[in-house]
C-alpha positions in Angstrom: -98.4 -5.2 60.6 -98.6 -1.7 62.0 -96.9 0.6 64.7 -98.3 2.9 66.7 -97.3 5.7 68.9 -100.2 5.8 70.6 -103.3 6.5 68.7 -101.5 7.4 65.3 -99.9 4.9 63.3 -96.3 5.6 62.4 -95.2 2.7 60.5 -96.0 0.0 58.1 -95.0 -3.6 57.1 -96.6 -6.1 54.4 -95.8 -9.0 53.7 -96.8 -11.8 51.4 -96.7 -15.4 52.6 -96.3 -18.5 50.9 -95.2 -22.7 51.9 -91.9 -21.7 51.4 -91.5 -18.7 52.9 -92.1 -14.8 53.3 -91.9 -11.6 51.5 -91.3 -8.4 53.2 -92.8 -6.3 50.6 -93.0 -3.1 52.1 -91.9 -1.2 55.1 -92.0 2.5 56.1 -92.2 4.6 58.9 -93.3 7.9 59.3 -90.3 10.5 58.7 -91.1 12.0 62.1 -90.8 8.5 63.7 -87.4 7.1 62.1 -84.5 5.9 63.7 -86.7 4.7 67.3 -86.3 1.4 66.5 -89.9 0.8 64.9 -88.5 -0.4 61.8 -86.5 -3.3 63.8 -89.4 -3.7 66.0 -91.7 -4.1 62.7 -89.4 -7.0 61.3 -88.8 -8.7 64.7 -92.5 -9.1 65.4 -92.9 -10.7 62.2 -90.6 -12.5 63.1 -92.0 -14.1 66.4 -95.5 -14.7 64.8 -93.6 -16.6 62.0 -91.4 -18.8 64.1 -94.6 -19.8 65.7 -97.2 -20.0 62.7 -94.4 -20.8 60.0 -93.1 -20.4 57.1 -89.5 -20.1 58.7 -87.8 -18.3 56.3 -88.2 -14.4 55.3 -86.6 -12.8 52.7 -86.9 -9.4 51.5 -85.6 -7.8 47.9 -84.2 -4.5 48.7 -83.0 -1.8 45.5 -79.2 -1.6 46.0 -79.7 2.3 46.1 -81.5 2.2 49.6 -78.8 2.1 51.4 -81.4 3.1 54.9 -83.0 0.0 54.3 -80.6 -2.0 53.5 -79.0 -1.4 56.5 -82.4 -2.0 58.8 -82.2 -5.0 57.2 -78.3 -5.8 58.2 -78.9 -4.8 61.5 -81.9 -6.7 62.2 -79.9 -10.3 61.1 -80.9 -10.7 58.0 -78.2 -11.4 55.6 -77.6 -11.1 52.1 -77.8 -14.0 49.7 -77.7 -13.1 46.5 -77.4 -9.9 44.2 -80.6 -10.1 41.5 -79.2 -7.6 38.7 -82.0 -5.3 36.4 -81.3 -6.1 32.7 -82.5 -3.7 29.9 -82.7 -5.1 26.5 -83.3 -2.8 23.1 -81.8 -3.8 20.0 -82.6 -2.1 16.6 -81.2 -4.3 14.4 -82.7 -7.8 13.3 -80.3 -10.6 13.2 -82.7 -13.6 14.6 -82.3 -16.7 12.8 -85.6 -19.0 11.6 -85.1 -22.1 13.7 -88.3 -23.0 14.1 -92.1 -22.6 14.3 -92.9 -19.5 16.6 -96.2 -20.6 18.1 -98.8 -18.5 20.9 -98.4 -19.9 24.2 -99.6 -19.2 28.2 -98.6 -20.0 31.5 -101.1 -23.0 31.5 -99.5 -24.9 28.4 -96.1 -24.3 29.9 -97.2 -26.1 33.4 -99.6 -28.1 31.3 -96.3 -29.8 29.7 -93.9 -29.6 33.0 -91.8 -26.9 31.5 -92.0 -24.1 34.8 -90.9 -26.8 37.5 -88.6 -28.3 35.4 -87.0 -24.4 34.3 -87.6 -22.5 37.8 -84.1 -22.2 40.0 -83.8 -20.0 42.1 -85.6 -17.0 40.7 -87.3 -13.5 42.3 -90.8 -13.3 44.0 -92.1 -11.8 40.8 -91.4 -14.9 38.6 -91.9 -17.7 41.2 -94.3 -20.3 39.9 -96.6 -19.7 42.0 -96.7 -15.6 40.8 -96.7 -17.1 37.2 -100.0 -18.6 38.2 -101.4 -16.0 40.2 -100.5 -13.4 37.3 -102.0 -15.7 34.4 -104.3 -13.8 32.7 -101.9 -10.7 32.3 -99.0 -12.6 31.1 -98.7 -13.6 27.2 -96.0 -15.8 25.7 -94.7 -17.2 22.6 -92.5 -20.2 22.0 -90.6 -21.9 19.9 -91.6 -25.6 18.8 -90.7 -28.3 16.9 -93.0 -31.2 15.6 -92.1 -32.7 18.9 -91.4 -30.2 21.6 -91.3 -26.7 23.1 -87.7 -25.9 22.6 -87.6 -22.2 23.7 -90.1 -20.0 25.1 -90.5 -16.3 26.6 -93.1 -14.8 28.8 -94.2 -11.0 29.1 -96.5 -9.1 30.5 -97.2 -4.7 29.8 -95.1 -3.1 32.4 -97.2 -0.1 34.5 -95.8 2.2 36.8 -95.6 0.6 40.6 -94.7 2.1 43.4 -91.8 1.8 45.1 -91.3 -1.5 46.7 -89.5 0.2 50.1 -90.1 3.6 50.8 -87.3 6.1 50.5 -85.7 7.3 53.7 -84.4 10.4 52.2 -85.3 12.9 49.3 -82.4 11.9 47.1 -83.6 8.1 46.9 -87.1 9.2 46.6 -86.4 11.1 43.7 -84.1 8.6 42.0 -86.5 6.0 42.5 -89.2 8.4 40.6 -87.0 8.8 37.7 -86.2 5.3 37.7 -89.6 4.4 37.7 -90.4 7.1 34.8 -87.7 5.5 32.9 -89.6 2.0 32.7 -93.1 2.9 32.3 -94.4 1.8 28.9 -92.2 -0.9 28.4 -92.4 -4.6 28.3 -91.1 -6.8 31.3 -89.9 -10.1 30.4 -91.7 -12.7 33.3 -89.6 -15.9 32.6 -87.4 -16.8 29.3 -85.8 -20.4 28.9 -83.9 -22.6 26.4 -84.2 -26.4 26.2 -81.7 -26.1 23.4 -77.8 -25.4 23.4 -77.9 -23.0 20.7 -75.9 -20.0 22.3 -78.8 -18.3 22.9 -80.5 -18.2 19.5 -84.2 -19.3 20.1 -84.5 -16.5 22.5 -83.1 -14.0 20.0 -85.7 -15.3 17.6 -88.4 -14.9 20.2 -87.3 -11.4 21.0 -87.4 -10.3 17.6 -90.3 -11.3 16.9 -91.8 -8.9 19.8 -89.7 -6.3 18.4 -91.6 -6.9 15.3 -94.9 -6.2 16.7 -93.8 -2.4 18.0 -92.5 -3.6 21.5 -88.3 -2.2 21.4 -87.1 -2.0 24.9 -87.5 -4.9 27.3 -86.9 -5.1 31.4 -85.9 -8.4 32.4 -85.6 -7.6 36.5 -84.0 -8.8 39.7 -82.2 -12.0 37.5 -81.2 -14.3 40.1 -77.2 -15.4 39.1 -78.7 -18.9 38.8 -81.8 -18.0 37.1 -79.6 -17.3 33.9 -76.0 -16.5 33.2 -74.5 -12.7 32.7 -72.6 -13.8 29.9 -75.9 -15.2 28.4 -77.8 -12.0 28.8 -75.2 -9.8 27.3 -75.0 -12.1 24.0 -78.8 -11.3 23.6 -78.0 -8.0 23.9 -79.3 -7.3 27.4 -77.3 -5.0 29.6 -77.2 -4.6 33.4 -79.0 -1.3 34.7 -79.3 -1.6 38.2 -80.3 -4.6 40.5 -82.1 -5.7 43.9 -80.0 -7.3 47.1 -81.5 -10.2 48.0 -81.9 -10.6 51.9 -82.8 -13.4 54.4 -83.6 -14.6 57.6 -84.5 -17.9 59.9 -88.0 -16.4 62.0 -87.2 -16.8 65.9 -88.9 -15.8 68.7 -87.9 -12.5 70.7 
């Protein structure tokens, strides 16, 4: 969707729709054009369209540093759900124990064998099912299997430089979301991890050694949904918390 004021556009929404609901993905307004209301205006008209064409729901992930757009967002009654927390894992050391066969595996053999409906709570845009799917061909995995069964497996993908998923309303965000961004290029970003085994974690710390082994040291495992997979679990692979996303929603209504 775009604004106008008169012949020149001024401001910006996209969005990305699926059956369950919809993604603001991006929104921005011209900085000569901010605080008129176009922003509101932006997210209300979606609004209508959607509570008339459907999907209902709209949700929006919004870095916890934009505090301009997290507020556009407040104001224009969507609330917050959920916090979704950036974890950074790099680990010099090698203490991953053999506990099984480490085997090659994709998105298609995990579906293939029911694993990503049966492991998918609630969990970020990025690593939905249906982005899993869409993203295939980009994402490689390995596993860990038994003669019977996948009991652990990790997914990851070569992590480029993206833009900004909300523009910045001021210089000071734009330039910590440039360094931010700076910070991650050239790493690896986990897609979806899971256990089938009680072990206290240790499949997974086999699995991420063995990408350590092949040159790949720091890992970005982003927006973790608190049900997705537990602090405490992260922090005993050696992940740590380095920023995170708020997680906002909405029911679409007409205006």
């Amino acid at each position: 969707m775009v604004a106008f004021s008169g012949s020149d556009p001024i401001g910006v929404l996209i969005g990305a729709k699926r059956p369950s609901g919809t993604l603001v993905h991006k929104i921005a307004v011209h900085p000569d054009h901010r605080r008129q209301g176009h922003g509101r205006h932006l997210l209300e008209s979606l609004g209508s369209k959607l509570a008339i064409l459907g999907p209902p729901r709209m949700i929006a992930e919004v870095p916890e540093t934009f505090a301009a757009t997290r507020g556009l967002f407040s104001a224009s009654g969507y609330v917050q759900e959920a916090l979704l927390t950036d974890y950074v894992w790099q680990r010099e050391e090698n203490d991953a124990r053999e506990l099984g066969f480490v085997i090659p595996v994709t998105v298609d053999d995990l579906a293939a064998n029911g694993l990503l409906r049966e492991a998918d709570p609630q969990v970020c845009w990025e690593r939905s099912v249906e982005t899993l799917t869409a993203r295939k061909d980009d994402i490689t995995g390995l596993a860990v299997a038994s003669d019977e069964r996948i009991e652990a497996y990790l997914l990851y993908a070569e992590r480029g430089s993206d833009p900004p998923t909300f523009a910045p309303s001021s210089q000071r965000e734009l330039r910590r979301d440039l360094a931010g961004a700076l910070a991650e290029a050239g790493g690896t970003e986990i897609m979806s991890m899971r256990s089938f085994i009680e072990d206290g974690g240790a499949r997974l710390t086999q699995l991420l050694a063995q990408l350590r082994t092949r040159g790949m040291g720091t890992f970005r495992f982003p927006k973790v949904h608190p049900a997705e997979i537990s602090k405490e679990c992260l922090e005993s692979l050696g992940f740590h918390a380095a920023g995170g996303h708020l997680l906002y929603a909405a029911r679409a209504r007409s205006a």
